[in-house]
C-alpha positions as CSV (number, residue, x, y, z in Angstrom):
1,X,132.0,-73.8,231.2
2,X,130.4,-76.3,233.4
3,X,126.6,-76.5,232.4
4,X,123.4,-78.0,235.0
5,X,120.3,-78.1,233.9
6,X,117.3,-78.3,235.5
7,X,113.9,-79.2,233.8
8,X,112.0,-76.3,232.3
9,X,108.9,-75.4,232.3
10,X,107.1,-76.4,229.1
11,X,103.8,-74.6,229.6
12,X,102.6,-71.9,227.6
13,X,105.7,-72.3,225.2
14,X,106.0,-72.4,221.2
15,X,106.5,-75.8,219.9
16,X,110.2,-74.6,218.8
17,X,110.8,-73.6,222.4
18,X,109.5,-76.7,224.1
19,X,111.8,-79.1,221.6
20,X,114.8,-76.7,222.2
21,X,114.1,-77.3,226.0
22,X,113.1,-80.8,225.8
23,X,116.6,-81.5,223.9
24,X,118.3,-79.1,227.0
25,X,116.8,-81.8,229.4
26,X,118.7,-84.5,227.7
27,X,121.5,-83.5,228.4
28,X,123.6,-85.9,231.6
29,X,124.3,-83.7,234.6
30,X,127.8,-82.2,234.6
31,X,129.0,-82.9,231.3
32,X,131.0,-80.9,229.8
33,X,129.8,-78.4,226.5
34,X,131.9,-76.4,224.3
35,X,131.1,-73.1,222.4
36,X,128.8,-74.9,220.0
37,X,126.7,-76.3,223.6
38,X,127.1,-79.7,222.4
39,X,129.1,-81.8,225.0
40,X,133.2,-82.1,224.4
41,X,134.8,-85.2,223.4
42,X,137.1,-87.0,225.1
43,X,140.5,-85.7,223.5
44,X,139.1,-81.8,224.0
45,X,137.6,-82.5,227.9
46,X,141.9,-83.6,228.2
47,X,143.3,-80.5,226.5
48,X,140.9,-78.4,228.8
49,X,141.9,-80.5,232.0
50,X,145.8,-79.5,231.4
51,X,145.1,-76.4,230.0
52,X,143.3,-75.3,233.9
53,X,146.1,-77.7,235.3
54,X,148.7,-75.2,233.8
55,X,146.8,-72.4,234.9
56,X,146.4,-73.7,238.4
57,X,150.7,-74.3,238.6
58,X,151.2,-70.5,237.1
59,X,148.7,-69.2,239.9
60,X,150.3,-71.5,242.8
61,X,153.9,-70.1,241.5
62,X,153.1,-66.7,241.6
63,X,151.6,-67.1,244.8
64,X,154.6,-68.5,246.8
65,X,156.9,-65.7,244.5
66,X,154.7,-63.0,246.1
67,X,155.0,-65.3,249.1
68,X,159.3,-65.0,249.2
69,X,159.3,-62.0,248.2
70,X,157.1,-60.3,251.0
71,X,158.7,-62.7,253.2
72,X,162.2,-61.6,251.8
73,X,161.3,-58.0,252.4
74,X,160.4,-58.4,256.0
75,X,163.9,-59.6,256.2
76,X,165.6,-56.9,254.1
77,X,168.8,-56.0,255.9
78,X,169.0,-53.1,253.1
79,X,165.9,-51.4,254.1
80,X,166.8,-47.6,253.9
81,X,169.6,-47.8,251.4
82,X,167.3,-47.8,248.3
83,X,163.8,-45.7,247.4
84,X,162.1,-44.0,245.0
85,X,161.9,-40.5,246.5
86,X,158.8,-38.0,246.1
87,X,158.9,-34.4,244.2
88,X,161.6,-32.3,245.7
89,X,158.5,-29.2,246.4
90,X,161.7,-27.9,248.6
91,X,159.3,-28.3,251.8
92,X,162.0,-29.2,254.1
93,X,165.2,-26.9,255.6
94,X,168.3,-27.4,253.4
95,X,170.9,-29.8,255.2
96,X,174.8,-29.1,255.4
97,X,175.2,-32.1,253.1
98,X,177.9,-31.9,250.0
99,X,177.2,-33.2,246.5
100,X,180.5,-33.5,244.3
101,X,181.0,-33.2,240.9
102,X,182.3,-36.1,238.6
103,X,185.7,-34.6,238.2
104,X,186.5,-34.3,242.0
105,X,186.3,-37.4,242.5
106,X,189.9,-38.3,241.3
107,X,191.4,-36.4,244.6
108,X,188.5,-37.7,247.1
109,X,189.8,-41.5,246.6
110,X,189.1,-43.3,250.3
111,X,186.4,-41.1,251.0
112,X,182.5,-41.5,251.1
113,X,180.7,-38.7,248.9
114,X,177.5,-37.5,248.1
115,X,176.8,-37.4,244.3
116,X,173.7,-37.0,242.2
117,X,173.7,-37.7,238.1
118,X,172.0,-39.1,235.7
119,X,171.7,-43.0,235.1
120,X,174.0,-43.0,232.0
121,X,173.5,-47.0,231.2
122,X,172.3,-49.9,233.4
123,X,173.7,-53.4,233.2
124,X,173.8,-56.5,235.6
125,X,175.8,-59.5,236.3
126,X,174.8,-62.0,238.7
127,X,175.0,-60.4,242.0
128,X,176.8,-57.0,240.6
129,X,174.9,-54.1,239.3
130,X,176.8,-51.3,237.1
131,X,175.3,-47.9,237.0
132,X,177.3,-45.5,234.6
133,X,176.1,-41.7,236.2
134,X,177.0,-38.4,234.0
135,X,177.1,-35.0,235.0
136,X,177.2,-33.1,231.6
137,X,180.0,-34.6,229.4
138,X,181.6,-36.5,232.8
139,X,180.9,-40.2,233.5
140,X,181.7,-42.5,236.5
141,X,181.2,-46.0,237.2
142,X,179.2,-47.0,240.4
143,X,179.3,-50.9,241.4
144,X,176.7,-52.9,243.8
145,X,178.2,-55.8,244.8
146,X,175.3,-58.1,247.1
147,X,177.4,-59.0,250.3
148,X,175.6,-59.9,253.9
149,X,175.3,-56.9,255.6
150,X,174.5,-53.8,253.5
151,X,173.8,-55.2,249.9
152,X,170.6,-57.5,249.6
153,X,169.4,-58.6,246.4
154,X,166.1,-57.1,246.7
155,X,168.3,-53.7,246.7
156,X,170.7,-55.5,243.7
157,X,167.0,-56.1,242.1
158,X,166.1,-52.4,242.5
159,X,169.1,-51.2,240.9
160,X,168.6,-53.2,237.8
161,X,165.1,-52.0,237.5
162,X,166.1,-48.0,237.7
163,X,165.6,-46.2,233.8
164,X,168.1,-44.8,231.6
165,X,168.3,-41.1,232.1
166,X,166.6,-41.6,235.6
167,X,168.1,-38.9,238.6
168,X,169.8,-40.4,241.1
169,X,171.3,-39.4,244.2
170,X,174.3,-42.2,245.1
171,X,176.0,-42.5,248.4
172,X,179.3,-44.4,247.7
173,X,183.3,-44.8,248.6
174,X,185.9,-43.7,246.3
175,X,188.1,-46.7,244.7
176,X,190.7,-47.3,242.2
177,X,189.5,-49.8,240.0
178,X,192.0,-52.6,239.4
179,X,192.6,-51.5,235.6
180,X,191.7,-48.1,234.2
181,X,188.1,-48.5,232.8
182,X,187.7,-47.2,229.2
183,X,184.0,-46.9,228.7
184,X,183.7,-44.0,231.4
185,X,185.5,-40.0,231.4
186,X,186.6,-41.1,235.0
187,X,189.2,-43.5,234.2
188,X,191.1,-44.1,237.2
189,X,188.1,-44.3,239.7
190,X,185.0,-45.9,240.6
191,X,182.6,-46.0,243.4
192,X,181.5,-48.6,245.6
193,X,177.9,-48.1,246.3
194,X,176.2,-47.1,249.7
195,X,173.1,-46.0,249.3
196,X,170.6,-45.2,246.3
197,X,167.9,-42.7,246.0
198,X,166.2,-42.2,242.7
199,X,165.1,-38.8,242.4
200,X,163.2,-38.6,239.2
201,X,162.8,-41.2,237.7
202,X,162.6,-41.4,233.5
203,X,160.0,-42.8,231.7
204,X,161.0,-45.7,229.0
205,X,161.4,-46.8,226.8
206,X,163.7,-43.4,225.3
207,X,162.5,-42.4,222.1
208,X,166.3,-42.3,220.9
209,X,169.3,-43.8,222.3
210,X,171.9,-41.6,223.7
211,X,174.2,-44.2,222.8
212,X,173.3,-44.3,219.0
213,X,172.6,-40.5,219.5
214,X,176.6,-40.0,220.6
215,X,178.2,-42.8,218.1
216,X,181.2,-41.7,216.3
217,X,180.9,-40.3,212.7
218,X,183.5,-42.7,210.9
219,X,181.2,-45.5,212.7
220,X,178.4,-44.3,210.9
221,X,180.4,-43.1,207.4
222,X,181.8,-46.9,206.9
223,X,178.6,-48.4,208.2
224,X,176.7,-46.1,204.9
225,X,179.9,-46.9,202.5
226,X,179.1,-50.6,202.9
227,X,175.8,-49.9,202.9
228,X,175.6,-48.0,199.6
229,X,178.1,-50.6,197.9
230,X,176.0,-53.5,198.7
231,X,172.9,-51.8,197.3
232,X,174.7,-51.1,193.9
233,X,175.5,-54.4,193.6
234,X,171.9,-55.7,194.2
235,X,170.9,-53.4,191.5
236,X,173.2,-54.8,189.0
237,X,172.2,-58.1,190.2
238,X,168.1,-57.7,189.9
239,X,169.3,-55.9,186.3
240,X,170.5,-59.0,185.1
241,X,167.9,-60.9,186.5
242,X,165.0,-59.3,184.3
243,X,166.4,-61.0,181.5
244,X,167.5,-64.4,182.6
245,X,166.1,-67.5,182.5
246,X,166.5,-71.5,183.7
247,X,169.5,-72.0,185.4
248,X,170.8,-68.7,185.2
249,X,167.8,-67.2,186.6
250,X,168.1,-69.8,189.6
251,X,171.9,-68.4,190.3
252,X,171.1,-65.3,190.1
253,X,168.6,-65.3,192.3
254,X,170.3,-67.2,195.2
255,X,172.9,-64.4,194.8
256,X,170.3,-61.5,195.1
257,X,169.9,-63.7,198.6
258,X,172.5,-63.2,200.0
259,X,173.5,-59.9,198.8
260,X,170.2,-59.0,201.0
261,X,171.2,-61.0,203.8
262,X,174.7,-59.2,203.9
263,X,173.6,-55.7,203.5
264,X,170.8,-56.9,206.6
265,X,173.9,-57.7,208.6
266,X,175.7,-54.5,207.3
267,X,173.4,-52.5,209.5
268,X,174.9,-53.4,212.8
269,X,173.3,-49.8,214.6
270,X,171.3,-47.6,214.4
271,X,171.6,-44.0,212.6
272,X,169.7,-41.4,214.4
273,X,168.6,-38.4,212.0
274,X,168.8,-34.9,211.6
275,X,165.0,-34.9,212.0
276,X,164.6,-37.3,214.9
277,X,167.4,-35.8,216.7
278,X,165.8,-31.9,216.5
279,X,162.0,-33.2,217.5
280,X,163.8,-34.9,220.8
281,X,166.2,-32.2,221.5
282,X,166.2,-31.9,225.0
283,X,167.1,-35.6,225.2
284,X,169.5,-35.2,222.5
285,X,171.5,-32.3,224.3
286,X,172.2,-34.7,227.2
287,X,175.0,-36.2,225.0
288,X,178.8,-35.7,226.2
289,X,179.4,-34.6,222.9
290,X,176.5,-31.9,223.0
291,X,177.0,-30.9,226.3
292,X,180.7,-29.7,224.8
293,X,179.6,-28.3,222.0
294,X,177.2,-25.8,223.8
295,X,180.4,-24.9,226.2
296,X,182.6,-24.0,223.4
297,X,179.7,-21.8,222.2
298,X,179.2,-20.6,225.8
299,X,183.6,-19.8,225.5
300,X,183.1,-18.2,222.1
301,X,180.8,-15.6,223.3
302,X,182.6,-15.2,226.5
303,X,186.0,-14.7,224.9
304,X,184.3,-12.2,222.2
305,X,182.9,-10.0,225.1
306,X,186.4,-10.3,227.3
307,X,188.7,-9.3,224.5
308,X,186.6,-6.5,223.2
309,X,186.0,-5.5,227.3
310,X,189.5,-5.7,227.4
311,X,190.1,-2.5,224.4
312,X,187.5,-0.3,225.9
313,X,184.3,-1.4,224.1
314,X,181.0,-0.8,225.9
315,X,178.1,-3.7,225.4
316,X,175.3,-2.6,224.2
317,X,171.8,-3.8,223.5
318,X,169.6,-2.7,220.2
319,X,166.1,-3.2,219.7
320,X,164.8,-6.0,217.6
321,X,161.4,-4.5,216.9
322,X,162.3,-1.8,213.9
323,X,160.2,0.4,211.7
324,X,161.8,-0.9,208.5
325,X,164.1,-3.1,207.2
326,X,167.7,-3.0,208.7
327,X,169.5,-3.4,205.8
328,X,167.0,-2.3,203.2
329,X,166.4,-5.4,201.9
330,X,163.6,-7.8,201.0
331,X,164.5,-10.6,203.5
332,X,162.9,-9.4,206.9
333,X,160.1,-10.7,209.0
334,X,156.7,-8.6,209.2
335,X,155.0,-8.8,212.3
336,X,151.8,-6.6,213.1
337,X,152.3,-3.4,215.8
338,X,149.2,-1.7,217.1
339,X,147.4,-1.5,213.8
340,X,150.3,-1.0,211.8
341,X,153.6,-2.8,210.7
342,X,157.1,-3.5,212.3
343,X,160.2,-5.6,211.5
344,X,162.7,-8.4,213.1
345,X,165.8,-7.0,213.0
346,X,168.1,-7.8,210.5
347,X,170.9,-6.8,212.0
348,X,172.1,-3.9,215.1
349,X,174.3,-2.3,211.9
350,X,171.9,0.6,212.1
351,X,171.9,1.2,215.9
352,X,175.7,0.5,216.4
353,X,176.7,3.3,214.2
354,X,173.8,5.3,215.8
355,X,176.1,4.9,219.4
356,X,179.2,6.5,217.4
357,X,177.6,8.7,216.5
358,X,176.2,9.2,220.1
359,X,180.5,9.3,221.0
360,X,180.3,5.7,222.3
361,X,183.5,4.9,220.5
362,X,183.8,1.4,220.6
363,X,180.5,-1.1,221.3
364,X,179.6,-4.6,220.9
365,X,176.4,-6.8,221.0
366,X,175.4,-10.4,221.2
367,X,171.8,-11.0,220.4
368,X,169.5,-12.5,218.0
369,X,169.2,-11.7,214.2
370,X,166.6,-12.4,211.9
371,X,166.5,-13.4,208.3
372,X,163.7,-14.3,206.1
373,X,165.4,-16.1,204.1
374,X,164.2,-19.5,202.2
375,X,167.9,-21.0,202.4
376,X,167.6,-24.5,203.6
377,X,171.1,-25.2,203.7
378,X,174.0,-26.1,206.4
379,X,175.1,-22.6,207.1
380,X,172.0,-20.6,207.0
381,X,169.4,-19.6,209.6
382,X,166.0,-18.0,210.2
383,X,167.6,-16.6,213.3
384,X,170.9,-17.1,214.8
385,X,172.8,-14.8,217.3
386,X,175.1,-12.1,216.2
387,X,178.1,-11.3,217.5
388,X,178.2,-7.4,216.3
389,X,181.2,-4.6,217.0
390,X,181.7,-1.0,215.6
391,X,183.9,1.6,216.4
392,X,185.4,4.9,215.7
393,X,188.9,5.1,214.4
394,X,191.4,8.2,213.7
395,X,193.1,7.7,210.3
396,X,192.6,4.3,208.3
397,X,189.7,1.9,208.7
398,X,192.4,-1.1,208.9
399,X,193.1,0.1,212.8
400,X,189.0,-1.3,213.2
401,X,190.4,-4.7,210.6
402,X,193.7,-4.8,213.2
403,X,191.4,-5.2,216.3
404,X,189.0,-7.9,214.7
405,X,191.9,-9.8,213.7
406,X,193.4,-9.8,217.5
407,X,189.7,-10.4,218.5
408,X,189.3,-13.7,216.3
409,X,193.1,-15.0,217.4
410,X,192.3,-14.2,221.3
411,X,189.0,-16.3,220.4
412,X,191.0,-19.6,218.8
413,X,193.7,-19.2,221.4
414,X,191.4,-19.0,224.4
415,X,189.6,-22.1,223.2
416,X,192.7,-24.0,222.5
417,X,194.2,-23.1,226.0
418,X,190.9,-23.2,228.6
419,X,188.8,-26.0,226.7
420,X,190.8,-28.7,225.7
421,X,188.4,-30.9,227.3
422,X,185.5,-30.4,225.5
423,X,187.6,-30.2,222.5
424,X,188.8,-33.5,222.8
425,X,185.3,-34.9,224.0
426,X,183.9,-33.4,220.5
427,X,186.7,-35.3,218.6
428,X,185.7,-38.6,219.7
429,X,181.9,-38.1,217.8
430,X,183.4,-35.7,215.1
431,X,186.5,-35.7,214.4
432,X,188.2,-32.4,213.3
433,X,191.7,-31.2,212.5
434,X,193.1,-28.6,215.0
435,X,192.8,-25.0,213.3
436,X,195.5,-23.5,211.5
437,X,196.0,-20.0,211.5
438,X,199.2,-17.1,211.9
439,X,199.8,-14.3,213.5
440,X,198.7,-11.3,212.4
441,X,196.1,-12.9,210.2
442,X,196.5,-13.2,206.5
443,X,195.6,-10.4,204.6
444,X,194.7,-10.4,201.0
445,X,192.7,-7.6,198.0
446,X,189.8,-9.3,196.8
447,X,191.9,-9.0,193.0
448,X,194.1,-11.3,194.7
449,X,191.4,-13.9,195.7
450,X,190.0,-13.4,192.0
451,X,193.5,-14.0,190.6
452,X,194.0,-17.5,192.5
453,X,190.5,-18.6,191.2
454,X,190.8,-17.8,187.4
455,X,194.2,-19.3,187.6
456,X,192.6,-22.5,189.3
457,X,190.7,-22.6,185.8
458,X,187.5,-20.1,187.0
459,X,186.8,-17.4,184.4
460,X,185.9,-13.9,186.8
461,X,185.6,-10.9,186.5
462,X,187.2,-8.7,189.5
463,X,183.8,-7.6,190.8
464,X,182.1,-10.6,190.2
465,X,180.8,-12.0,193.6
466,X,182.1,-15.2,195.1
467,X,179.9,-17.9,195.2
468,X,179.9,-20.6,198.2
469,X,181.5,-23.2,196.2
470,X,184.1,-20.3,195.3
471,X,184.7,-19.2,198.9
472,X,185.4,-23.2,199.7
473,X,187.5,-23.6,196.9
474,X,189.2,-20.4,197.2
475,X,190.0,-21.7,201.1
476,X,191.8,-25.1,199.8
477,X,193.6,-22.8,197.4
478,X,194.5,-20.2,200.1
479,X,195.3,-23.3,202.8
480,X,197.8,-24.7,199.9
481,X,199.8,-21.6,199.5
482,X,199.6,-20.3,202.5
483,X,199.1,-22.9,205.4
484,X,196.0,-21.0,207.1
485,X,192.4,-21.9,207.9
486,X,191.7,-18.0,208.6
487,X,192.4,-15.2,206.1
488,X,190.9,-11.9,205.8
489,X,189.5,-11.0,202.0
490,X,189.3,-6.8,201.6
491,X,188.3,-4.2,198.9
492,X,185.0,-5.8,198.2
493,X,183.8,-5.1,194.7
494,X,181.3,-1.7,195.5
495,X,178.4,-3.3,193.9
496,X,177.7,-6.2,196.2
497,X,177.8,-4.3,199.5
498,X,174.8,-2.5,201.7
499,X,174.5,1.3,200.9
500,X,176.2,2.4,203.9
501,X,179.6,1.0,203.0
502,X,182.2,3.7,201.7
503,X,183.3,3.9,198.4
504,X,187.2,2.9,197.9
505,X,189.1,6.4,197.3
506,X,191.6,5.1,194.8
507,X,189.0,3.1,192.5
508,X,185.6,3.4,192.7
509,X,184.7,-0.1,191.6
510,X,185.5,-1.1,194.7
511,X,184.8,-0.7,198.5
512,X,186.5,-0.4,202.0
513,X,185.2,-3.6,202.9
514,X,186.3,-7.0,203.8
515,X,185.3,-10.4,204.6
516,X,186.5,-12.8,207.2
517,X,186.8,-16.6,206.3
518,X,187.2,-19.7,208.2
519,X,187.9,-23.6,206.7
520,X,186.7,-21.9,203.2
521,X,183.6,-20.3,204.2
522,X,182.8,-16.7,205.0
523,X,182.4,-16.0,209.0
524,X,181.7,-12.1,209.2
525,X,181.2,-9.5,206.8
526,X,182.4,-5.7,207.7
527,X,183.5,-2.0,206.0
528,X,183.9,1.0,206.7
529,X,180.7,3.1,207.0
530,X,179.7,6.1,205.5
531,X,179.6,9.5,208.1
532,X,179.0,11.6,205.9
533,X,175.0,12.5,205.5
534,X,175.1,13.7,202.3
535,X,176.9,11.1,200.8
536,X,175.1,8.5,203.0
537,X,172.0,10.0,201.2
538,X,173.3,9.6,197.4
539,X,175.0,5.8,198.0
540,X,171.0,5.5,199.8
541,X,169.5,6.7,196.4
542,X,171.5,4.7,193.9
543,X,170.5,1.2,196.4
544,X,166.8,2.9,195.9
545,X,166.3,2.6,199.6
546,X,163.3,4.7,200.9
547,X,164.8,8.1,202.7
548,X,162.0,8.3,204.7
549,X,161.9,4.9,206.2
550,X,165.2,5.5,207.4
551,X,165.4,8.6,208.4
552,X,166.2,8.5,211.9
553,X,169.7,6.5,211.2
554,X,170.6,9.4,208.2
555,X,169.8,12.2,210.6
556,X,171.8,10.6,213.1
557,X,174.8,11.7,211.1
558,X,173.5,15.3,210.6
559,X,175.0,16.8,213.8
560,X,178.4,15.1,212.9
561,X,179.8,11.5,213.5
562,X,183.1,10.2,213.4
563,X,184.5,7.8,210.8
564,X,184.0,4.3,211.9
565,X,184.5,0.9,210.6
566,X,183.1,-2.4,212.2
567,X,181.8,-6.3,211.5
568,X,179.3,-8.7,212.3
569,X,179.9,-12.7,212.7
570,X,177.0,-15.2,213.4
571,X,178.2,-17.2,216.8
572,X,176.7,-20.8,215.6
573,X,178.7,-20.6,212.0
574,X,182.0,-19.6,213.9
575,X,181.0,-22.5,216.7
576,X,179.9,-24.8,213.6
577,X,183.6,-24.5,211.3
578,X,185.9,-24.2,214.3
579,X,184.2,-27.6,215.2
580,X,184.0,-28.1,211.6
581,X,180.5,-29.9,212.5
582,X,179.1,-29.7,209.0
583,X,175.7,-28.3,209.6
584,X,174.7,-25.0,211.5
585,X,171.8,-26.7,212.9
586,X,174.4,-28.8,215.1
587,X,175.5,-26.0,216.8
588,X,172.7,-24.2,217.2
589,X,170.6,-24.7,220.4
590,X,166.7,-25.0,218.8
591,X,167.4,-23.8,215.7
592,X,165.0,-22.0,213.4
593,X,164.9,-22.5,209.6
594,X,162.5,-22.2,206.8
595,X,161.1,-25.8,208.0
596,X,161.4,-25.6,211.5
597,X,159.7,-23.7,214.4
598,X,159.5,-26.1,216.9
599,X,160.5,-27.2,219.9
């Protein structure tokens, strides 16, 4: 700062004051003073002469930028081909204008369209601006090119300053590129930009990267492998380097250098987590790879409900908010009711053989399930949706078995025939072997699954239970022998099914029930059911289940019900090892386990 002073007034002032003040007056007019007030010397008053030199330059440049640049927009001869648009509040008429899809595009070559997506990824070169747009798991390429007419740079400028994930709206001509781009769905087209509109514009910077969201698996496997390998040897290496000493110590120590240097350079992208992917779900959907994922679930269901639509079965839809506990178990959600208790569903078993019994014949459901379970693993769930059937049958509960094996072949076959798209587009992140599986299904007696275990070196008992790392090891065995991904296990052991299960006629350690198994791991449980209310009753008492808490299912078989057999599959684990994803919570929309409520 520039200091002037001018002489004080020494009158009625402390002797302190007036020397302070006399020493003020001493000071020449206009010199210069630094923090300290004493004046600067010579080499500080030069660093502060170029320092407000410099300043001065900055100011001038940004003044004659702001001065090109308003001048440059006067003459914008791409006015009205660029904007940022308001909020859509849907206050004007709609117009007759046509918005394509990404996958039209390929017969609409030589034509101008309308298309709106989402700005994929954003990259410039000189006078060219790229735009990659997606529409779900579609992508296109649009190219700016600045010419004299249409293209300014102020609009090439504005292109390069729109955010990843921003909406646009993109007037453009079909082309064929020169050479089939590879970084794009749309392979054999591009478009050749007209007009701009950003719609909604994202905020940045992304708190994941699609890119790194959607890298392929075996990217990410080798980049860990190398990863892990390198860390081993740094242990060995810091090991050896406790004890050493002089040179040794020296050598050692250069080596520990550049093990670290090469397992920094190992890490050449990121790794998005489980975690960090679930909190920023809604991003994380946007993926190609998600957005197929959550059609093949969409096709699951879909092909479920057609097939069974197809054989007479009515949909139905059972209540979730029960007096007790569905399958008289421990596992169930409590939630207050009015001043008194009620349950999550466990399951619709109850209330489908309620609707046989009601001469519904054959019914399905789709719907949520609950379990309060503490199972944090890949396959289990808090709550998952159920894909649920039961129905009557005349002579043999393997006429219900024959009709979920056609429903789980019509299920694989649709998916292989209608969504080969999305299967492929999965492959690319995750890559899976196509499913193997015959016609009719493989059947085999839970002795028989026993048998191929103890003579893989397990020591069972026939109505022992199957563990998970016995059902996966029992599929590899099964997939060996057989050449099948899909088998069908029946004659449970009695002991380890619900109370409404009927006994097996011909040996009462066991049960007419079976389980269903995909790539090694079980898909949907199922039995026949008990119709009979007084044996209902006694199988009720032995499980120790409380009569009165169910009483309304028991008496539903009072008045006579037919026999009936059915099954119950959860839609994420069939969507998870058909994909074979490895973890349920992949294809699960927002799932819900012990640890996780949210979003």
């Amino acid at each position: 700062h520039r200091y002037i002073f001018a002489p004080p007034l020494l009158l009625n002032m402390s002797s302190e004051d007036q020397k302070v003040a006399t020493s003020a007056e001493q000071v020449p007019e206009n010199v210069e003073l630094g923090p300290d007030g004493k004046p600067l010397s010579k080499k500080a008053l030069k660093k502060l002469e170029a320092k407000r030199k410099k300043e001065e330059a900055k100011r001038q440049r940004e003044a004659e930028r702001e001065a090109a640049f308003a001048e440059a927009a006067a003459k914008d001869y791409s006015k009205g081909r660029y904007e940022v648009a308001g909020v859509i509040r849907s206050e004007q008429e709609r117009s007759d204008r046509a918005y394509v899809k990404i996958p039209e595009l390929a017969a609409k070559v030589g034509q101008e369209v309308l298309l709106r997506g989402r700005v994929h990824s954003n990259r410039a070169a000189g006078n060219l601006a790229f735009l990659v747009l997606r529409q779900r798991q579609h992508t296109v390429q649009v190219v700016a090119a600045k010419d004299e007419e249409k293209i300014s740079k102020l609009m090439i400028k504005f292109i390069q300053t729109i955010t990843s994930e921003s909406i646009v709206d993109v007037v453009a001509n079909v082309t064929v590129p020169p050479e089939p781009l590879t970084g794009t769905t749309e392979s054999g087209v591009e478009l050749q930009l007209e007009r701009i509109v950003v719609r909604c514009p994202a905020a940045s910077p992304l708190p994941i990267q699609l890119e790194d969201a959607e890298r392929p698996q075996p990217l990410i496997d080798a980049q860990e492998r190398e990863i892990a390998a390198i860390s081993e040897e740094i242990a060995k290496v810091e090991a050896k380097l406790e004890a050493a000493s002089g040179e040794e110590k020296e050598k050692l120590q250069k080596e520990l250098e550049d093990l670290q240097a090469k397992k920094g350079s190992a890490l050449k992208f990121a790794v998005v987590g489980q975690n960090q992917r679930l909190d920023n779900r809604v991003l994380e959907l946007r993926t190609t790879t998600n957005q197929a994922i959550f059609k093949i679930q969409s096709a699951v269901c879909m092909l479920f409900r057609n097939t069974l639509l197809a054989q007479g079965f009515t949909e139905i839809h059972s209540p979730k908010l029960i007096s007790t506990a569905s399958e008289g178990g421990a596992d169930v959600f409590k939630v207050g009711y009015f001043g008194g208790d009620a349950y999550l569903a466990q399951s619709p078993q109850l209330y489908k053989q309620m609707c046989i019994a009601a001469d519904m014949d054959r019914v399905f459901e789709i719907g949520p399930v609950f379990r309060a379970e503490n199972s944090n693993t890949h396959r289990h769930m808090t709550e998952f949706n159920g894909l649920d059937l039961e129905m009557a049958f005349y002579e043999h509960y393997h006429e219900v078995l024959d009709v979920i094996d056609n429903m789980f072949t019509s299920i694989f076959d649709g998916l292989k025939e209608q969504f080969n798209t999305e299967l492929e587009t999965i492959k690319r992140q995750f890559p899976f072997e196509d499913l193997v599986y015959q016609k009719p299904t493989l059947r085999l007696r839970y002795e028989e699954g026993i048998a191929m275990l103890n003579a893989d070196g397990y020591k069972k008992e026939v109505t022992d239970d199957i563990s998970t790392p016995e059902e996966r090891r029992l599929g590899e065995l099964v997939k060996a022998k057989y050449n099948t991904d899909f088998y069908i296990l029946d004659k449970f052991p009695l002991c380890v099914r619900p109370f409404y299960t009927m006994p097996d006629p011909k040996d009462e350690r066991f049960s007419n029930s079976y389980d269903v198994f995909l790539r090694g791991e079980e898909i949907m449980s199922g039995a026949q059911r008990i119709h009979d209310m007084e044996m209902l009753v006694e199988r009720a008492n032995v499980h120790g289940v409380d009569l009165e808490s169910i009483r309304g299912y028991i008496e539903a078989f009072k008045y006579g019900a037919p026999p009936h057999a059915g099954g119950g599959v959860g839609m994420e684990r069939i969507v998870m090892l058909y994909l074979n994803l490895g973890n349920i919570r992949k294809s699960s929309l927002f799932p819900r386990d012990p640890k996780r409520l949210t979003p």
